[in-house]
Each structure stands twice: as structure tokens, then as C-alpha cells.
RODO-2510 file (C-alpha; in nm, 4 decimals, decimal comma):
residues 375
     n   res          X          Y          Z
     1     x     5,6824    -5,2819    -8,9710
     2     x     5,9727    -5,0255    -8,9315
     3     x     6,0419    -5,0394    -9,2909
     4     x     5,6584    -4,9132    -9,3106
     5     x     5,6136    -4,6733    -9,0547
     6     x     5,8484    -4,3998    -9,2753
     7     x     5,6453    -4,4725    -9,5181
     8     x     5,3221    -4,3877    -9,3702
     9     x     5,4631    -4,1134    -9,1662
    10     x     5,5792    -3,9501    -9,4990
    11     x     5,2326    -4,0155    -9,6348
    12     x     5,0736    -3,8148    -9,3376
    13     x     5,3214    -3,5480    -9,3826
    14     x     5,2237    -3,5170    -9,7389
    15     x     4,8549    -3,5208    -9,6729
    16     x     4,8829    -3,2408    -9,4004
    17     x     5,1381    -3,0558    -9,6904
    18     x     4,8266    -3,1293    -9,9651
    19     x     4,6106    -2,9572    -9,6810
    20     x     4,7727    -2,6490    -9,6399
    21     x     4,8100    -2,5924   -10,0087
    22     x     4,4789    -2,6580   -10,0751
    23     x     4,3678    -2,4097    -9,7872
    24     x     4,6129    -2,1432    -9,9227
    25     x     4,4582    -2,1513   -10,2637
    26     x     4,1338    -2,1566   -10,1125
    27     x     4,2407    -1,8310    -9,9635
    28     x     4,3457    -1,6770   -10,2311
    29     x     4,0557    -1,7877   -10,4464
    30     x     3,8467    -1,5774   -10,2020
    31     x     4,0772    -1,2687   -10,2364
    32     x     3,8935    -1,0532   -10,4867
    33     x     4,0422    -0,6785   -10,6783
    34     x     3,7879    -0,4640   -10,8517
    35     x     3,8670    -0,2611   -11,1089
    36     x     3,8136     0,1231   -11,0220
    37     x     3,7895     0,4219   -11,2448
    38     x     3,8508     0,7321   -11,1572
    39     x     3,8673     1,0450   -11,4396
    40     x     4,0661     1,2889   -11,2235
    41     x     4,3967     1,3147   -11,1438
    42     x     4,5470     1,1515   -10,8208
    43     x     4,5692     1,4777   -10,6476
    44     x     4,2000     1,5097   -10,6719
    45     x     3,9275     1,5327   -10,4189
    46     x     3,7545     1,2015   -10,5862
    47     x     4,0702     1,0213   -10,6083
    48     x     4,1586     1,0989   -10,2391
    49     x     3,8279     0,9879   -10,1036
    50     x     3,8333     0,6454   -10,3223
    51     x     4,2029     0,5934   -10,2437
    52     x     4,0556     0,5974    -9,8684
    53     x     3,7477     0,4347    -9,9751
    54     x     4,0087     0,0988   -10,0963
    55     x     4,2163     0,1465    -9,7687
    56     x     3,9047     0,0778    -9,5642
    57     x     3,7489    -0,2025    -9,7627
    58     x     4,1188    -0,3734    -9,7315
    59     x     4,0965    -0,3804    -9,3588
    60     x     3,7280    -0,4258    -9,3067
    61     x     3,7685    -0,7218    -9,5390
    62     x     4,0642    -0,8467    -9,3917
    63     x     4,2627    -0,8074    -9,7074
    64     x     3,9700    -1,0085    -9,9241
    65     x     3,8054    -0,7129   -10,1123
    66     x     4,0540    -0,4633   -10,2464
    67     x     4,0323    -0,2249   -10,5852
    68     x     4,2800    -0,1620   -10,8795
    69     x     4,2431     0,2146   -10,8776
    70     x     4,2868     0,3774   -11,2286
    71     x     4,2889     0,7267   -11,2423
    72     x     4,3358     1,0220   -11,4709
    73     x     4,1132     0,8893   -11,6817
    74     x     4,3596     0,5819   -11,7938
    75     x     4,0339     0,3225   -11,8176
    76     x     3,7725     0,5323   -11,8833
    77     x     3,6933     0,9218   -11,9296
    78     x     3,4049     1,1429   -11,7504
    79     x     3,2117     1,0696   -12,0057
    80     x     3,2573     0,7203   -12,0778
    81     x     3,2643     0,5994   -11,7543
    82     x     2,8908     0,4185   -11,7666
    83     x     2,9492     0,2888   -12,0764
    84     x     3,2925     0,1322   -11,8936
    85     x     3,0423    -0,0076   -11,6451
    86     x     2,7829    -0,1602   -11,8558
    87     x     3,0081    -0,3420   -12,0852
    88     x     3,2082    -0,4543   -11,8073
    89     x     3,5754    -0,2602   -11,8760
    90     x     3,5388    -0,1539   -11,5403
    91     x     3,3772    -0,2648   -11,2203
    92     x     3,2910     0,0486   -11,0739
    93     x     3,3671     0,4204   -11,1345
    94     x     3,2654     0,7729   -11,0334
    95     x     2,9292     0,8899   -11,2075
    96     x     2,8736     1,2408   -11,3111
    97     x     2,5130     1,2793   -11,4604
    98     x     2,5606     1,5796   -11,6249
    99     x     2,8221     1,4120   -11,8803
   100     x     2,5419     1,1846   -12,0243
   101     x     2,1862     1,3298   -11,8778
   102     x     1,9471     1,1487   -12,1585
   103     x     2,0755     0,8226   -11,9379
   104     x     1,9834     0,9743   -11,5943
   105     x     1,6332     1,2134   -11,7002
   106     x     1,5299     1,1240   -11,3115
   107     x     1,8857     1,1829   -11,1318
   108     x     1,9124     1,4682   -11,3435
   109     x     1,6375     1,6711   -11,1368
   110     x     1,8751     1,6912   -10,8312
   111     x     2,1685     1,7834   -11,0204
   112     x     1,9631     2,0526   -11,1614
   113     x     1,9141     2,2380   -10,8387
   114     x     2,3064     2,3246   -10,7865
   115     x     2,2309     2,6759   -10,6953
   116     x     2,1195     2,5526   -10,3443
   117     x     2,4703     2,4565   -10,2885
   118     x     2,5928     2,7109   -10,0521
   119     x     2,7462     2,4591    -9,8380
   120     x     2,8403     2,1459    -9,9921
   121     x     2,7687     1,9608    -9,6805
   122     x     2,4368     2,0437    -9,6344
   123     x     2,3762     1,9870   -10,0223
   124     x     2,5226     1,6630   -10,0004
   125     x     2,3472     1,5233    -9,7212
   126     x     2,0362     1,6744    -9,8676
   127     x     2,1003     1,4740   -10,2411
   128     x     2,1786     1,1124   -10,0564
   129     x     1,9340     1,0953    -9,8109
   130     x     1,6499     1,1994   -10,1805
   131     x     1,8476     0,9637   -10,3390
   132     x     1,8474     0,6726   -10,0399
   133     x     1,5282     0,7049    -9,8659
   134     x     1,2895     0,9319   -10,0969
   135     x     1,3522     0,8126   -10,4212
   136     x     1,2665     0,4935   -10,5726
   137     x     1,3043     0,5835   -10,9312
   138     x     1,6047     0,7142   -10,8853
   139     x     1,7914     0,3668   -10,7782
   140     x     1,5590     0,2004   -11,0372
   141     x     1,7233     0,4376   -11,3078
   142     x     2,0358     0,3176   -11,1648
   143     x     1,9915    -0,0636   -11,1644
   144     x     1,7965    -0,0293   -11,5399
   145     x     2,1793     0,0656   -11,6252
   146     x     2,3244    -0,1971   -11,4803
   147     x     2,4282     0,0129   -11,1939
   148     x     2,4665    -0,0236   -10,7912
   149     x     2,4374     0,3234   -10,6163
   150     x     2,6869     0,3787   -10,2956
   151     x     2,6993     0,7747   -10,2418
   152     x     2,6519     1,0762   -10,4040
   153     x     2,9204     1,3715   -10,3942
   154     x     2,8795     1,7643   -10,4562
   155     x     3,1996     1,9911   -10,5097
   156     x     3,2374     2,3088   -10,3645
   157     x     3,0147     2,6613   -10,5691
   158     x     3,1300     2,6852   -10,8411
   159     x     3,3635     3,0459   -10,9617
   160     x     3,3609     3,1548   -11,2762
   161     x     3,7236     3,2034   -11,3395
   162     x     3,9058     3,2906   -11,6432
   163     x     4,2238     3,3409   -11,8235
   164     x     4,2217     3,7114   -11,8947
   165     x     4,1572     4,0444   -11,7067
   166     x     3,8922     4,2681   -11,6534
   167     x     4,0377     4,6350   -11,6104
   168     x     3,6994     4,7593   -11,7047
   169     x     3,4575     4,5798   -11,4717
   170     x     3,3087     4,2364   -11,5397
   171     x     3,0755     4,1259   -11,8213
   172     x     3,0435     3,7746   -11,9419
   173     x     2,9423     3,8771   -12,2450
   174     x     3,0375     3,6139   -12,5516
   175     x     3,3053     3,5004   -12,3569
   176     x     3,3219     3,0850   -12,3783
   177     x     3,3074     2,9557   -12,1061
   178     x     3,3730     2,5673   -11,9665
   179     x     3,0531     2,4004   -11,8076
   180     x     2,9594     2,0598   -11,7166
   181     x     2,6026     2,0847   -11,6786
   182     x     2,3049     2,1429   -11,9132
   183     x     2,1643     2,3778   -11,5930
   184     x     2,4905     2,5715   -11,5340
   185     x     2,4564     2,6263   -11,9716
   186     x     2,1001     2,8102   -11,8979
   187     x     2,2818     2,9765   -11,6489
   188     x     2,6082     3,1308   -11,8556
   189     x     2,3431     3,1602   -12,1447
   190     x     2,1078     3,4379   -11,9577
   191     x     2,4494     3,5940   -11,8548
   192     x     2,5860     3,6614   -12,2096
   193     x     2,8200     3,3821   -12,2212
   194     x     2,9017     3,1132   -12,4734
   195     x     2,8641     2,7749   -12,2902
   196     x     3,1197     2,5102   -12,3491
   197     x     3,0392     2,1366   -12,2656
   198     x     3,3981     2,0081   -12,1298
   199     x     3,4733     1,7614   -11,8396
   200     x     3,7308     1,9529   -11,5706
   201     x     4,0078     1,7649   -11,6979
   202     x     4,0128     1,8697   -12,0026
   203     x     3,9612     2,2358   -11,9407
   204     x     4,3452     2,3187   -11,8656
   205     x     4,4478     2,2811   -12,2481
   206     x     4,2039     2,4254   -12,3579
   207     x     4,2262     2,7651   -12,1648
   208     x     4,5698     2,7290   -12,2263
   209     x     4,5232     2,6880   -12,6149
   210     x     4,2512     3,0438   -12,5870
   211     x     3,9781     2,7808   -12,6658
   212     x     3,8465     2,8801   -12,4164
   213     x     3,8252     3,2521   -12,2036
   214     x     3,7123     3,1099   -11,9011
   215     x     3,6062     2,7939   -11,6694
   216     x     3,2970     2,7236   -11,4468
   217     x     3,4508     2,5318   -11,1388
   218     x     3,5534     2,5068   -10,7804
   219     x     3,8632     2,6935   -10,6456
   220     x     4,0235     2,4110   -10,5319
   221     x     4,0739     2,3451   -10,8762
   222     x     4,3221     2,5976   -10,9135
   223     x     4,5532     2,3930   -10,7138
   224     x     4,4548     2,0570   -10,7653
   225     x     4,3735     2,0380   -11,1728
   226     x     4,6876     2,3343   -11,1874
   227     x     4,4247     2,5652   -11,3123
   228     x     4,6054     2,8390   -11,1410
   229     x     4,8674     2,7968   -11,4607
   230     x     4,6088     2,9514   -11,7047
   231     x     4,3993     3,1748   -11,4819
   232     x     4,4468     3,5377   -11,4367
   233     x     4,0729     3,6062   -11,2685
   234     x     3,8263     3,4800   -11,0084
   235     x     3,4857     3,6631   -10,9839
   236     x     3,4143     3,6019   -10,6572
   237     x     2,9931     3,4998   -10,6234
   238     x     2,8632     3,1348   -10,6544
   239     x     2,7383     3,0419   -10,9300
   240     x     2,5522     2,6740   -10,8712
   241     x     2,8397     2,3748   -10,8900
   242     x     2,8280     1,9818   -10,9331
   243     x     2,6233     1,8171   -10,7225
   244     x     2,4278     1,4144   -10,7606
   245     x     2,5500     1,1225   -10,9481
   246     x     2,7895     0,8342   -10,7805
   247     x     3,1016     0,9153   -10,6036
   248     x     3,1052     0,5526   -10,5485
   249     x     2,9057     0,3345   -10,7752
   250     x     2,9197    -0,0409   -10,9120
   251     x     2,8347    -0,2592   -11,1875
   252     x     2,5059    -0,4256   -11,0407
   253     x     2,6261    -0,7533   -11,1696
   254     x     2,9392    -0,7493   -10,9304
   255     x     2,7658    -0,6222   -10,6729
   256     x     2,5240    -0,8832   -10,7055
   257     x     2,8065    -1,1279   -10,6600
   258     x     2,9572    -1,0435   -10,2961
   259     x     2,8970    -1,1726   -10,0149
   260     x     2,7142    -0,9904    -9,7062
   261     x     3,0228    -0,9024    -9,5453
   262     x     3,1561    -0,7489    -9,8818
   263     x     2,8289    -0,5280    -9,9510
   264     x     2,8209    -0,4037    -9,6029
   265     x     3,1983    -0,3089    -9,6127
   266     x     3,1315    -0,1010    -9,9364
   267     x     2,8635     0,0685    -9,8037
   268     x     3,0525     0,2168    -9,5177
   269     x     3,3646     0,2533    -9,7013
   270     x     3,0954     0,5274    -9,9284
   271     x     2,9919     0,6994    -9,6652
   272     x     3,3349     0,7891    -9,5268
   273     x     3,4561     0,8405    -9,8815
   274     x     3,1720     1,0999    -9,9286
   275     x     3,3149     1,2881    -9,6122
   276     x     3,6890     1,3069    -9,7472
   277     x     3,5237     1,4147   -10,0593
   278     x     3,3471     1,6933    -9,9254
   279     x     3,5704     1,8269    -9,6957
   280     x     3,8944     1,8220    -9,9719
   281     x     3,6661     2,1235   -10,1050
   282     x     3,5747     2,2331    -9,7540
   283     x     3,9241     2,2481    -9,5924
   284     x     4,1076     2,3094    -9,9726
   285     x     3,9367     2,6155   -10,1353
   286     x     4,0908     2,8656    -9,8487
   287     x     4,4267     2,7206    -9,8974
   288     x     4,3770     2,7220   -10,3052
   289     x     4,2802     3,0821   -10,3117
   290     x     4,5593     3,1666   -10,1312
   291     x     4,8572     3,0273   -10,2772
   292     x     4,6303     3,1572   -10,6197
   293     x     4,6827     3,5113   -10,4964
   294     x     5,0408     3,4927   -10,3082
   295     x     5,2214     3,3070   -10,5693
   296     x     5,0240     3,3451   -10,8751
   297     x     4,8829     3,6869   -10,8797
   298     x     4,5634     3,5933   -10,9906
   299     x     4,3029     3,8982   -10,9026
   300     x     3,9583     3,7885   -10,7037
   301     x     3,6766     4,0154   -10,8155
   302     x     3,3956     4,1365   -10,6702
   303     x     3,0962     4,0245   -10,9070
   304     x     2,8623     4,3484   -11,1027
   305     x     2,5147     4,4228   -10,8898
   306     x     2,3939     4,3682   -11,2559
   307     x     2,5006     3,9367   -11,2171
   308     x     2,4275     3,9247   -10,8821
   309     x     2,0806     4,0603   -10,9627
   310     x     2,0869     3,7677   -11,2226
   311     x     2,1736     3,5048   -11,0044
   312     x     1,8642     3,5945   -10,7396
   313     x     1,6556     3,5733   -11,0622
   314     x     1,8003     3,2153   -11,1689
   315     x     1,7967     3,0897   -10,8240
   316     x     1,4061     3,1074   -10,8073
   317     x     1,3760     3,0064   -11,1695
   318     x     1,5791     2,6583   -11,0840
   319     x     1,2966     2,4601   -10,9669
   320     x     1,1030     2,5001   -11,2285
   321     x     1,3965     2,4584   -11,4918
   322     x     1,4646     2,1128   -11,3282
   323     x     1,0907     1,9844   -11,3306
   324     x     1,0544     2,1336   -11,6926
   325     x     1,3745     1,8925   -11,7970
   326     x     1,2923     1,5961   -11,6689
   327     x     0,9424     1,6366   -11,8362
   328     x     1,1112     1,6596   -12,1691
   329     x     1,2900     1,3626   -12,0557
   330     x     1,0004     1,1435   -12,0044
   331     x     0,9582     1,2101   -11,6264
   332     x     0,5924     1,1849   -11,5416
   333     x     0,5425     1,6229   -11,4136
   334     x     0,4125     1,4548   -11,0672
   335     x     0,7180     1,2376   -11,0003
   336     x     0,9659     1,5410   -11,0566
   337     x     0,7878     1,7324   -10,8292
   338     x     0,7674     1,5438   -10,5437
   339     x     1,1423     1,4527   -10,6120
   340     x     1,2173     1,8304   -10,6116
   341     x     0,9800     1,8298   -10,2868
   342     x     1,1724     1,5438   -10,1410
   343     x     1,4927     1,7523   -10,1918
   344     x     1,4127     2,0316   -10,0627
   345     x     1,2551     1,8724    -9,7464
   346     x     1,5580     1,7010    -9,6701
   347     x     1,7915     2,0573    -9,7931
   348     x     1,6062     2,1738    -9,4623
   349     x     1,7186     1,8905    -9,2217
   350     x     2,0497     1,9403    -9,3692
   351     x     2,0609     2,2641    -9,2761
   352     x     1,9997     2,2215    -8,9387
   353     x     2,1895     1,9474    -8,8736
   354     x     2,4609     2,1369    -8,9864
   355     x     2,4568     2,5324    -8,8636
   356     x     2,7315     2,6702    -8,8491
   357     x     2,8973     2,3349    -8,6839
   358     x     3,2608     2,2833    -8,7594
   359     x     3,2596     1,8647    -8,7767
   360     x     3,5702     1,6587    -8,8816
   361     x     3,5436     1,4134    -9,1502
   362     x     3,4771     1,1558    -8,8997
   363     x     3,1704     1,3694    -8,7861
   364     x     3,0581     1,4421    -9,1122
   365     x     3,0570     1,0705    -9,1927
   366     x     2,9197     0,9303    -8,8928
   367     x     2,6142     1,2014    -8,9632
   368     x     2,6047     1,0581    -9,3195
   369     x     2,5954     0,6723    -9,1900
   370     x     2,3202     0,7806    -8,9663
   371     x     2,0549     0,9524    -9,1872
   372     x     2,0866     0,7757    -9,5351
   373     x     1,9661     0,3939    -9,5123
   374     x     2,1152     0,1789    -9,7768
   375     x     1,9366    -0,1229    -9,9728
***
């Protein structure tokens, strides 16, 4: 009997030992990384907000969800970002619409109406809740591209700045100019200007190679994509900006494959990524436009009466421009319009909600999480 009793003893020990291996590779079995691809530098408001976004999926997971954040474009570009999603290179990435708009003729419309963007907090409240809660065929257009929708994102107005001075005055005339957006082109167009269809990213060379004269894009830029290397003028007026798309967005094949606990975690981790998002413009265009001045020299100008004239003109001309788009799209003329109605509706609420409030990102989010009502 004694000669057994190691014997069985050792046995026991070596089931328990099976047990706790097996449990530890059940573990890690569960532990899951997504692939994440992000176009802009690190320093950049989307890569801050999704570098938060994977901190707070982490702990809300307990460690089981996490992402593989590539950024600078490393995995995919601007542009090929949904084609990085469909085929699977990547399991989620940031969206811009106006990079391929024949895929998104329905998302498109709210893009199109940038030059509401006064206050990109009130714009992007206003584009996720249309997006959310008003817009079926907008999530359809999504999921038809094997996309899951999290959160939108809208940058600062847009400045036209550029990398030469104006002792004269002003005048866009034939000067070529960077733009993302087929809207912001009708814009530069009725101005004079030569559009240029460029991502951000790629603007710096070529202002620095005289390929282009000037840039369409937020003054935070100056700092963060080191625009304030090639720049020697800001006209200071809005001029419309980026606004729609997916800040946060997944393949709908992996989404499709977590669990509860893992969908709900990514939808909250969007809405507070959406918040850092829109307040790295908020809090970092003051700071931007003053290190441009102080230690780069670059001159802020006031904008002609003649442009500012001709951006009342194009403001009430917008609407239609959208609606007339999507038609040429495909979009049935009654479903863009009571997107466009939808939008503005909820442009309103936004307003209100916000006034002339100063909220904190945790505000701002919290507002988010309570007005836009996920899947």
C-alpha cells in the first residue's frame, strides 16, 4: 500500500498540474488582438483617441480584447483603408468617405454639409446621432461593405493655408490647392482655385516640393502633421472641414464574432474615443496657432469681403449640392432629403445641448453615450 500511495499521490498532482495548464491555455485562447489601422501619424488627433480607445477595451475586457495599432499608414493608407477591411488585411480602421465616395453615395450626403461645422462638437453630435438613430441606409451602406459602424468624427474648420505670401491682399486665384473632399473641390473651384485630391498626410511633401501652393485643413495640423515647416500663411475664415465616416469602424465579420461583453466594450470605448478626438482639435488649434506665429512666423490673414461674400453664397448652396450628389449616385431624391432633414434636425439639438458650455472630454462623451443608441 505505501509503495502505492506515492504513486497515486503523484498521479493527483499531475492531474491538478494537467488542470491548470489546460485552464491557462483556455485563457489565453480567449485573449483576442485586432488589428487596427490608423493613416495618421501617432501624434495625431485619430491616433490619440484610438490609442485611448485600446486602453479602455483592455480594462473593460479584463485584458481579453486588445488591438495591434498600426499607424502612419504602415497597413493601410487613407485611401485604402476599406479595401484593408473587406479583404481582411485589417480588422478595423478609420473611414474617411471622401477618399472613396462612389462606395459611400448615402454617407456621402452628411459629409457634404461641412460648412455647418462651426463647432465640431455640435457637428459631431449632429452626424452620429443621423447616422445612429435616423438613418437606416446609412448602416446598411456600411454592412453591404462588410463594415460595422462605431462613431463618426469631424476635425476642426478647415483654413486655407499656404506656403507663400500675400503682400498684395488675398486671391485664390489658380493657386492648387490640397482638398479631401469632392464638396470642399466645388468650393476652391467657385473661388478661383485649382483643387488637388490628396489625403493630409501626404500634403507636407508636396507643399514642400511647390506641388502644391497651398492646403485645405485644420490648424492643428500645423503642429501635429509639421505643416508649420512649409507654411508661410493662414487666411483666417472657415471654410467647411471633414466631417462623417468611421473614427472607429470594424470588419462586420469580426464583429460578428465577439461576444456580448466584447461588442458592448467597443461601443463605449467609440464614444469616448470620439470625445478625445474632438477635443485634440478643440483644446489644440489655440495652442497650434500660437507656437505657428511665435516660433514660426507664419502671418494669419484676415480673409477679402469678396470670399467671405463667397462663402455666405456656398453655405446656402450646400444643401442642395449634397442632395444633387447623392442623386447622381443612385440615392433615391426623397431619401437624401430627409437624410439632409434628419441632419439638420439633430444640428439643432446639438446646438443647444451645447451653447456656449465648456464640457471636458468626459462630458462630451457621457453626452455622446446618452443621445446616440447603438445596434
Amino acid at each position: 500500500m505505501r509503495l502505492g500511495m506515492p504513486t497515486l499521490r503523484h498521479a493527483r498532482y499531475g492531474f491538478m498540474a494537467a488542470a491548470l495548464t489546460s485552464g491557462l491555455l483556455a485563457a489565453s485562447v480567449q485573449a483576442r488582438t485586432l488589428t487596427y489601422s490608423i493613416y495618421t501619424p501617432p501624434t495625431a488627433p485619430g491616433s490619440v483617441a484610438i490609442k485611448k480607445f485600446n486602453e479602455m477595451i483592455q480594462k473593460d475586457t479584463g485584458g481579453e480584447l486588445k488591438l495591434d495599432m498600426y499607424f502612419s499608414g504602415t497597413l493601410t493608407s487613407g485611401k485604402t483603408t476599406l479595401a484593408g477591411i473587406k479583404s481582411g488585411l485589417t480588422d478595423g480602421g478609420g473611414l474617411v468617405t471622401a477618399y472613396t465616395p462612389s462606395s459611400f453615395p448615402v454617407n456621402m450626403i452628411l459629409s457634404n454639409l461641412s460648412f455647418y461645422n462651426k463647432d465640431n462638437r455640435v457637428v459631431t453630435g449632429a452626424i452620429m446621432e443621423t447616422t445612429q438613430n435616423d438613418c437606416p441606409a446609412c448602416l446598411a451602406e456600411y454592412r453591404k461593405l462588410n463594415v460595422h459602424y462605431l462613431s463618426s468624427m469631424a476635425t476642426a474648420p478647415y483654413h486655407l493655408m499656404c506656403a507663400k505670401s500675400f503682400p498684395d491682399g488675398f486671391s485664390a486665384k489658380g493657386l492648387r490647392t490640397r482638398v479631401p473632399s469632392e464638396e470642399l473641390s466645388a468650393w476652391l473651384k467657385g473661388i478661383g482655385a485649382v483643387p488637388v485630391h490628396m489625403a493630409n498626410t501626404e500634403a507636407y511633401q508636396a507643399l514642400q516640393r511647390h506641388a502644391l501652393d497651398c492646403a485645405m485643413g485644420a490648424v492643428v495640423w500645423l503642429h501635429d502633421l509639421s505643416w508649420n515647416e512649409v507654411i508661410d500663411t493662414v487666411v483666417n475664415m472657415p471654410m467647411g472641414g471633414y466631417q462623417g465616416g468611421a473614427l472607429v469602424a470594424f470588419s462586420q465579420t469580426v464583429w460578428d464574432s465577439l461576444n456580448d461583453k466584447e461588442r458592448r466594450a467597443l461601443e463605449k470605448a467609440s464614444m469616448y474615443a470620439t470625445a478625445v478626438y474632438t477635443y485634440q482639435f478643440v483644446d489644440g488649434t489655440a495652442s497650434a496657432a500660437k507656437e505657428a506665429r511665435n516660433k514660426y512666423h507664419i502671418k494669419f490673414i484676415d480673409a477679402p469681403d469678396e470670399l467671405k461674400a463667397q462663402r455666405a453664397a456656398f453655405t446656402k448652396q450646400e444643401v442642395q449640392y449634397a442632395i444633387d450628389q447623392a442623386v447622381s449616385r443612385g440615392v433615391s431624391k426623397d431619401e437624401a432629403e430627409a437624410i439632409v432633414k434628419a441632419f439638420q434636425k439633430n444640428y439643432t439639438k446639438w446646438q443647444a445641448l451645447i451653447g456656449d458650455k465648456s464640457l471636458s472630454v468626459d462630458q462630451y462623451a457621457r453626452m455622446l453615450a446618452d443621445n446616440v443608441v447603438h445596434e
